[in-house]
N, C-alpha and C positions, 0 to 999 in steps of 0.2 A: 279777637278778644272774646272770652267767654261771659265776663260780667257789664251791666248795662254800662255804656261811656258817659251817660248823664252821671250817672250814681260815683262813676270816678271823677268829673270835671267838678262836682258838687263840693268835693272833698280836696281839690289842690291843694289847699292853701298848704296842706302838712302833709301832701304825699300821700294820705293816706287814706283806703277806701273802706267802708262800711257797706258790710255785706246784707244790705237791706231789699236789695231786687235782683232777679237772675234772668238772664237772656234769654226770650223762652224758646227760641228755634235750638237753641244747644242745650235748654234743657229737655226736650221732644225729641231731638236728633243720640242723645245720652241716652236715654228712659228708653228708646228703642232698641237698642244697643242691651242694657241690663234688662230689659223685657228678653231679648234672644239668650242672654247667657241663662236665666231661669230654665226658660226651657231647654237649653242643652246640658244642663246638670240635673237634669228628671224633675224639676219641680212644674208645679201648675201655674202662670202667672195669673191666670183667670181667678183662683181662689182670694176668699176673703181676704185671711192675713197676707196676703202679698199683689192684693188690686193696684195697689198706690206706691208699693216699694220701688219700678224705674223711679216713678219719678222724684219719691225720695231722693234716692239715692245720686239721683243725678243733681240733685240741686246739694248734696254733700259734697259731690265731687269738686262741682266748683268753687262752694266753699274750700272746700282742702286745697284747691289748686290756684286761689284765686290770687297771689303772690306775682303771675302771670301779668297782671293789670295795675301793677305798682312800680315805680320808679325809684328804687330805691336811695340814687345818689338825691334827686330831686328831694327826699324824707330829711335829709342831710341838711339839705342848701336851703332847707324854709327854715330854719332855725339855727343858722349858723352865726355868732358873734367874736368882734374882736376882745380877745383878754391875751395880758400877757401871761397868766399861768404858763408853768409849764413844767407840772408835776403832774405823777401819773393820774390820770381818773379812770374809775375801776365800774363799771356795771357788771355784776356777777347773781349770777340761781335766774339766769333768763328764763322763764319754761317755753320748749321748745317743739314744736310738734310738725311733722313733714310726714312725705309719702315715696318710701321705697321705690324709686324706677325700675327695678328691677323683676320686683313681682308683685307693685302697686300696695305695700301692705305697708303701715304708719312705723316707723321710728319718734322715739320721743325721750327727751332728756332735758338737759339745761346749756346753757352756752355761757361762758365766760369771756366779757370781752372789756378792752382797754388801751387808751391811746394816750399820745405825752404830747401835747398841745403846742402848736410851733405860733403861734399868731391869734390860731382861731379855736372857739371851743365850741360846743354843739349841747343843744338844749337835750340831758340826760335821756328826758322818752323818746329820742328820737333812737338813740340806739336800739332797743328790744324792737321798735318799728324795721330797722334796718334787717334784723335778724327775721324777723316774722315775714318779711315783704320776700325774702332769698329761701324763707323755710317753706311756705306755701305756697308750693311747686314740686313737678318730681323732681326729686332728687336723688345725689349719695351724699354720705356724711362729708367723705373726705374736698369733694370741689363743694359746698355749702359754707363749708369752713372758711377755703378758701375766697368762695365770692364777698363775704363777709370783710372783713382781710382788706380786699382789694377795692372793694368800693368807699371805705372808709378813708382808707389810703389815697386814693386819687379824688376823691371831692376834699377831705379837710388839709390834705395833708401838713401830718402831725409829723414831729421827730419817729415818732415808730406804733405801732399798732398791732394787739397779739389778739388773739382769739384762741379759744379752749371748747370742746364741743365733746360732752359726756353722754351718750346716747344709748337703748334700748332698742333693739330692733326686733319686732313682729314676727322677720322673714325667717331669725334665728330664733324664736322664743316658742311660735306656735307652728311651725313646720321645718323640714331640716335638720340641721343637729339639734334642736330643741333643748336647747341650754339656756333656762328661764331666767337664770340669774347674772347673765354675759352684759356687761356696759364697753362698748366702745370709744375711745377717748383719740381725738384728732387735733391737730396744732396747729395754729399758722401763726408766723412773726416779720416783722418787720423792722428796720431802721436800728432803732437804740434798742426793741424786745431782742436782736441776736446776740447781745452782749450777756454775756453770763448770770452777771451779777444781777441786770436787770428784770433778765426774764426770771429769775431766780426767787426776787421780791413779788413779782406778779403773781409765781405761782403759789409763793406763801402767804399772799394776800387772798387768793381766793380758794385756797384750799382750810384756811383758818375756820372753826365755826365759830 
């Protein structure tokens, strides 16, 4: 684990961790690590402006990555109730923010997500938690999408659950083909979302302004 396990056991009750203390052997064992790459990209890590940036930056990393220390079905099942709705419910403009696996550099955008209630329904913030718990971590857009998806699916399981994931990437904006204006857009559906008509509504639901 990179984040303290007090600081996650403090916060069960909703899954959810606040990033209020960082684990200082991983933030030493990091900062050592971003001290070595300083100086093999020619900079001085001794100098002023950059005395304190390992360890900056190490304790960003964790933050950015700390999705690692969260449980997401668990975010699910502390606020899970019976109702018998069972019309679509729509969480959409999630803001979304992750870190490229590929060449560790942020993607960011918004997620659109929505499920059709078989029994049980889920207390609204617990979805953007769902999404934030799977987005910080490395990642790619396309299994992000899907973890999302799938974890929703198998803890409430709803008649069906779509997710929509509009994203910016770094790796494509600031190095690369550098195509500053490029959004990425990924899908995943399930159950009653593979049905035409339905995913149909979904996406003129949340494409509406």
């Amino acid at each position: 684990m990179t984040l303290n396990k007090k600081m996650v056991e403090e916060n069960e009750m909703d899954g959810y961790a606040k990033i209020d203390q960082y684990n200082p052997v991983a933030i030493r064992r990091i900062a050592e690590n971003y001290r070595a790459i300083l100086e093999h990209v020619g900079e001085d890590p001794g100098r002023e402006g950059l005395a304190k940036t390992p360890e900056r930056a190490a304790k960003a990393l964790q933050f950015l990555t700390h999705g690692y220390d969260l449980d997401p079905a668990e975010i699910l099942r502390s606020a899970m109730f019976k109702e018998e709705y069972q019309q679509m419910v729509i969480v959409k403009d999630i803001e979304l923010y992750s870190m490229c696996e590929h060449h560790m550099l942020p993607f960011f955008g918004k997620a659109h997500v929505a499920y059709i209630p078989n029994g049980h329904i889920v207390g609204l913030s617990k979805i953007p938690r769902v999404v934030d718990a799977f987005a910080r971590r490395l990642q790619v857009q396309e299994r992000l999408t899907v973890e999302i998806r799938n974890c929703i699916e198998e803890t409430l399981k709803p008649q069906g659950v779509a997710v929509v994931i509009e994203a910016q990437h770094m790796c494509m904006i600031m190095r690369g083909i550098q195509k500053q204006h490029s959004i990425a857009t990924t899908s995943a559906f399930t159950g009653a979302f593979n049905a035409d008509k339905t995913r149909a509504e979904f996406m003129r639901l949340v494409t509406r302004a």
